[in-house]
C-alpha positions, 0 to 999 in steps of 0.5 A: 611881442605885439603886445609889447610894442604895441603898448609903446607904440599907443603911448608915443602916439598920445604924447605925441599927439598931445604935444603937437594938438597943444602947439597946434590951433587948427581944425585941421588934425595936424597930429594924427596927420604927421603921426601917420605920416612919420609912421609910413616912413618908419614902416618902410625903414623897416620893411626894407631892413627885414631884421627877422620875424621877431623884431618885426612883430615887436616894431612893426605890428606892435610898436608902428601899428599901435603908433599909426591910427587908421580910426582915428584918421577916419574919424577925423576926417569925417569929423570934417565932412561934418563940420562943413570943412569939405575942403579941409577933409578932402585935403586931409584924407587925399593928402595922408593917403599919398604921403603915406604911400610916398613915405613908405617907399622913401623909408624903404629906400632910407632903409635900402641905403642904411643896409649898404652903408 
């Protein structure tokens, strides 16, 4: 089931970063950015709607854990660090770490209104 998910979640994450790296001309890596970003709020939805192991393990270890891309974040940002885009590197990595754990709780508590609607 992992396997599954994760299959869809690598390939929405290309497309996706493809389609974003291509409309994007920047040195700062916008996609992984908004992917990782999208995928904590998405994460969070989930967590807080807990549908069942099953489904868990197809959207949530499979599918977001292949969408999101700690390595490639890493990589960018160190990426950056190398390019003598300090200032860019700390704003990329400090920004994606708090937004993300600002999107995870704002998707659990989308997913917290959905269940009482």
């Amino acid at each position: 089931m992992v396997g599954i998910g994760g299959t869809f979640g690598g390939l929405c994450r290309f497309q996706l970063g493809k389609i974003i790296s291509q409309k994007s001309k920047t040195a700062f890596p916008i996609g992984t950015f908004i992917i990782n970003i999208t995928g904590a709020i998405l994460l969070g939805i989930l967590t807080s709607i807990n549908m069942g192991n099953n489904v868990y393990l197809i959207l949530g270890d499979g599918f977001l854990g292949a969408y999101t891309t700690f390595s490639t974040f890493m990589y960018e940002g160190f990426n950056l660090f190398q390019d003598n885009e300090k200032l860019n590197a700390f704003v990329y990595i400090l920004s994606t770490l708090i937004l993300g754990i600002i999107g995870y709780v704002v998707g659990y508590e989308i997913g917290k209104l959905l269940i009482s609607l």
